[in-house]
Structures are given as C-alpha cells and as structure tokens.
C-alpha positions in Angstrom: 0.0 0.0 0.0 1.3 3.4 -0.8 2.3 6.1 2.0 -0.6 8.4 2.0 -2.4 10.6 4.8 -2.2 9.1 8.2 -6.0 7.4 8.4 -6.5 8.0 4.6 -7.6 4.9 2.6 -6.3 4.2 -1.1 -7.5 5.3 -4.3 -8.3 1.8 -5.5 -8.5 0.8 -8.9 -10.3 -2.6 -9.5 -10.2 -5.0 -12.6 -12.5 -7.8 -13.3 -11.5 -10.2 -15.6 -14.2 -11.9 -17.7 -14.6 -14.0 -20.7 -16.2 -11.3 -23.0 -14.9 -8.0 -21.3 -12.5 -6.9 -19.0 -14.0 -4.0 -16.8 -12.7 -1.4 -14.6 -13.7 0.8 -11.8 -11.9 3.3 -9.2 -13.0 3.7 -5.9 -13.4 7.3 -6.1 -14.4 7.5 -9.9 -17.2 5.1 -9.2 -17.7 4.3 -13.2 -17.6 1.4 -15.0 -15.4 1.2 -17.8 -14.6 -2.0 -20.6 -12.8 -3.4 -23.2 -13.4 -6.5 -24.7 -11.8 -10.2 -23.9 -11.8 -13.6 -25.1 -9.5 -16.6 -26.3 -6.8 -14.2 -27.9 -6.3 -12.0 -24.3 -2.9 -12.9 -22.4 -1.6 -11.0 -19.1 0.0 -8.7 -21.6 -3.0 -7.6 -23.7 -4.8 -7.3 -20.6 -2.5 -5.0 -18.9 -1.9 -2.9 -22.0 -5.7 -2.5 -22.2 -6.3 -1.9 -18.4 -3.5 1.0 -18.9 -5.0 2.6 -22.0 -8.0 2.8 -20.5 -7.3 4.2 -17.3 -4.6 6.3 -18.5 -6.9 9.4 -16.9 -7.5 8.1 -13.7 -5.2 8.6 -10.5 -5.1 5.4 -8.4 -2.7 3.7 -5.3 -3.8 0.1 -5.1 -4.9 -2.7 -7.4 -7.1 -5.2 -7.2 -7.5 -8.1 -9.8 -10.6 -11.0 -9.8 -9.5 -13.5 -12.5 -11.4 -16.4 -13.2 -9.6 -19.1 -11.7 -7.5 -20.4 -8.8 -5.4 -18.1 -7.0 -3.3 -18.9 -4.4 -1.0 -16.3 -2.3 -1.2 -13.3 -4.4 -0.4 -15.5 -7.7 -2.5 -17.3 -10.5 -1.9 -20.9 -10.4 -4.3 -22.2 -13.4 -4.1 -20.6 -16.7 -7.9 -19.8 -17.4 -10.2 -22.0 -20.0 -11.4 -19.2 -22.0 -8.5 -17.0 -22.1 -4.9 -17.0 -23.6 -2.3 -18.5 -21.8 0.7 -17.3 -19.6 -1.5 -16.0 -17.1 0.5 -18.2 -14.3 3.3 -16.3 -12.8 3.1 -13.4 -14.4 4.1 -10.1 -12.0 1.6 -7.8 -12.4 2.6 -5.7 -9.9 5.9 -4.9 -12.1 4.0 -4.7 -15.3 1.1 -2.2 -13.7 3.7 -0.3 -11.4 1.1 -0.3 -8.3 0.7 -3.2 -5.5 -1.7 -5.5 -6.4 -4.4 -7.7 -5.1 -5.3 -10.7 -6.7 -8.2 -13.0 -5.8 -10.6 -15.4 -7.8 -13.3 -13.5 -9.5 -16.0 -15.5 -7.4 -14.4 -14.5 -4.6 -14.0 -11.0 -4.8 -17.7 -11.0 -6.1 -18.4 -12.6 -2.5 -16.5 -10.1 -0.6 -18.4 -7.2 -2.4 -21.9 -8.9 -1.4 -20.8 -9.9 2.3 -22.9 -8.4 5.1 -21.9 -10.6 8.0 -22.0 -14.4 9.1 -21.4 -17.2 6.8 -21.9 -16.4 3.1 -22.4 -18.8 0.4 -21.8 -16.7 -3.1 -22.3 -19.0 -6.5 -22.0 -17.4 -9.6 -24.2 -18.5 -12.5 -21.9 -17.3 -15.8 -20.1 -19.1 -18.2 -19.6 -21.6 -15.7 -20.3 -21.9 -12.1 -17.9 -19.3 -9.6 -18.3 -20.1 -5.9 -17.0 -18.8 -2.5 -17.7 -18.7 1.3 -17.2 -15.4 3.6 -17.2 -16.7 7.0 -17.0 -14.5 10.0 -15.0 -12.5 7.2 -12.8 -14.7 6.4 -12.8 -15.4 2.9 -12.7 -18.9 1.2 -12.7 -19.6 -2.8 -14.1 -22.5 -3.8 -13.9 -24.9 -6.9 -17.2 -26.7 -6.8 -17.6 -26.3 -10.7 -15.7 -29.5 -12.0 -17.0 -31.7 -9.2 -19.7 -34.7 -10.5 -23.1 -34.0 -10.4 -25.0 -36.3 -12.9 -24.7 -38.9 -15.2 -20.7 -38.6 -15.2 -21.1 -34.9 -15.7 -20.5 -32.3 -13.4 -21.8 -29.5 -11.9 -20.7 -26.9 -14.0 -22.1 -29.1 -16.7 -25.7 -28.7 -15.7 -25.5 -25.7 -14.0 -23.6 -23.6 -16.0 -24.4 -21.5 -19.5 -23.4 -24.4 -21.7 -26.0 -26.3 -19.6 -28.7 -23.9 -19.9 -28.7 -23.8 -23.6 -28.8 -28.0 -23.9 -31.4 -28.1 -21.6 -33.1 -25.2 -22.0 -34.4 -22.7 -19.4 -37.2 -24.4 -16.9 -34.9 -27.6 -17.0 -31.9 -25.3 -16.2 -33.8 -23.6 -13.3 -34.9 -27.0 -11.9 -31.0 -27.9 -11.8 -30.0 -24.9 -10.1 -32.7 -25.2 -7.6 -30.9 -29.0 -7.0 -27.9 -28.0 -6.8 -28.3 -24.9 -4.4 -30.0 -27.2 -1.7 -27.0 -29.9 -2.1 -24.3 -26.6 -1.5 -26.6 -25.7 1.3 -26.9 -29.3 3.2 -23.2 -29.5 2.8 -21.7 -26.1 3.6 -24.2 -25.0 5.9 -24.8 -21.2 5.1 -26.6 -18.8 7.0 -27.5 -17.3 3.5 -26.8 -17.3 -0.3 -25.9 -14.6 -3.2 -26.4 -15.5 -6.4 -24.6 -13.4 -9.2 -23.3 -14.1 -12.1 -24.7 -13.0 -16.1 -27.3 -15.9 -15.6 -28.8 -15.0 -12.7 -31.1 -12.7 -14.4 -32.1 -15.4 -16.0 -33.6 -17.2 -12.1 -37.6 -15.7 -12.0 -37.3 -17.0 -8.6 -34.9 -17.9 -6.4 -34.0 -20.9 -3.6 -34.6 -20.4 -0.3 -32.9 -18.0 1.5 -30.7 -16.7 -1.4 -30.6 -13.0 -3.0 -29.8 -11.6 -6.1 -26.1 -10.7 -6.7 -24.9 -7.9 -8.6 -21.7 -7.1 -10.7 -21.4 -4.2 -9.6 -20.4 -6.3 -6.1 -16.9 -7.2 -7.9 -16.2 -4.0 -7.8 -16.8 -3.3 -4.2 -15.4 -6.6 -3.3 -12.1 -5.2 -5.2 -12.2 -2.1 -2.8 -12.9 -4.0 0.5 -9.7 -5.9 -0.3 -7.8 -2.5 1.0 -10.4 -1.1 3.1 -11.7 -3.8 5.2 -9.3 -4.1 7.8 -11.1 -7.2 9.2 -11.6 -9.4 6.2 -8.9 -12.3 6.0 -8.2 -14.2 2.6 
C-alpha cells in the first residue's frame, strides 16, 4: 500500500476479468469502464488495455478478480477461455502499483458480504463459488465436481448447460444443486450473481440476487476492510 495521509484509505482501482470483457472501476471515480476479452487476451493484452483505459485516472492500489484459482497473491491455473501465460506473471511490475489478486468469485463474495457465513455462487459461463465466513474469505472450486450422469456441476449448471437443456430444466437444476451446496456447507444465507442470474424468476430459499457491480466493491474491501482475511 502506498504512504498516504495518516488514516486515509487508497484510491483503489479494481479490474475484473471476464470471458467477453474486462472492466474497470476506481474507488473514487465510481464508473464502469470496458474493453473487450476472449480466447486471444494474455496477461499482456490485458494490462496494456487496463492502462489505456485508465490512463486518466489517479489510483494507489490494485485489485484483480480473475477467473480461476489463486493462491497467495499469484494465478496458479491458466484460465479455460482466455490465452495462456497468465501463471506467474508479476503484475505488480508490469502495472507499477501493488496488487491484489483473488478469484473473481471471490471477490464478487466479498463485495456482497454483510456478515456471518456467506455462500456466493456465480451462474456465468460456468459456475464461480466462494464462502465469507466470520470475514474470512474462502474460494471454492465446486464447478468441475460430478453431479449427474458422469457430468459435473458446471455441466448442468452452467451456461453451456442452460442452452442444452433449455431454461425451466436449467432452473430445476439450479434449484438442485443450491439445496445440495446448502446441506453440505451450511450457510446462514446465499448470493447468487453471475450474467445468468437474471435469468432465475425465482430464487432458492434463503438466497438473494447478486450484482456485478459487487466485484467492484469486493475489489475495494480488499484495501479497506481491515477485518476481512483471505
């Protein structure tokens, strides 16, 4: 964190990484700005985008959500959907500002946590997932574990599920597979977020509607919520 004002949080900057865009948001600027992903974006074309991009905006901090497993401050997966040589890669030296870096499930979660123990699932591409708990922050990869008919959950649950089984069978499987998560992690409640969620008319039991905008707060708690734990 940069020497500021004694007392004085950062300027944050957040960037969440997604299959079709790659958005940003600063903590004081408080608007949403893109440019577009997709197979052909490694670390590089994502940091020379982030930087064009915000090359008006005055920021201390950075916070990353990419979508996959991160572990101590580092990527350890490339991602499905994305180019490759994500893992390893210093952004901190390549942005020039100290960096944050979280799965983008997870700092989704942390944006939508308002105390207790938090379930988050994200219904996108594929199925994101994390657990706040007493603020202490968990990712989870429940995505890839089996479900049905030698298929997992992601499978089912997820967008290329939705479009082979088509909406009301989609729903039904969500429905399933929100009571299983809840019988075996035990939540005192449940976000759902995600691009699908939208597409939920109703939702399980004690779950609420998630919102994108979350990632971006989740992005700023990461320097400003002195109690949270990762």
């Amino acid at each position: 964190m940069t020497e500021d004002a004694p007392g004085k949080e950062p300027v944050v900057l957040t960037i969440d990484i997604g299959g079709s865009n790659v958005k940003l948001m600063t903590s004081d600027e408080r608007v949403s700005r893109k440019f577009a992903s997709g197979p052909g974006l490694t670390p590089e074309v994502m940091v020379s985008g982030a930087l064009e991009i915000a090359r008006d905006l005055t920021f201390d901090t950075i916070s990353i959500g990419y979508p996959g497993p991160v572990m101590h401050n580092r990527i350890a997966v490339d991602p499905h959907n994305l180019g490759p040589g994500w893992v390893d890669f210093d952004f901190e030296r390549a942005l020039g500002k100290p960096i944050r870096l979280v799965n983008d499930a997870l700092m989704q979660a942390i944006g939508s946590y308002e105390g207790g123990r938090m379930l988050f699932l994200g219904l996108g591409t594929g199925l994101g997932a994390a657990m706040v708990m007493e603020h202490v922050a968990h990712p989870l990869e429940l995505a890839h574990l089996p479900y049905r008919k030698g298929m997992t959950f992601e499978d089912y649950v997820g967008d290329r599920g939705r479009k082979r089984l088509g909406n009301d069978e989609w729903r039904t499987h969500v429905f399933d597979v929100v009571g299983r998560l809840t019988d075996a992690l035990a939540p005192e409640y449940l976000v759902i977020g995600g691009g699908n969620v939208k597409k939920l008319e109703e939702l399980p039991p004690k779950c609420r509607r998630g919102s994108n905008a979350s990632a971006f707060e989740g992005g700023f708690r990461l320097w400003s919520d002195h109690e949270l734990k990762i």
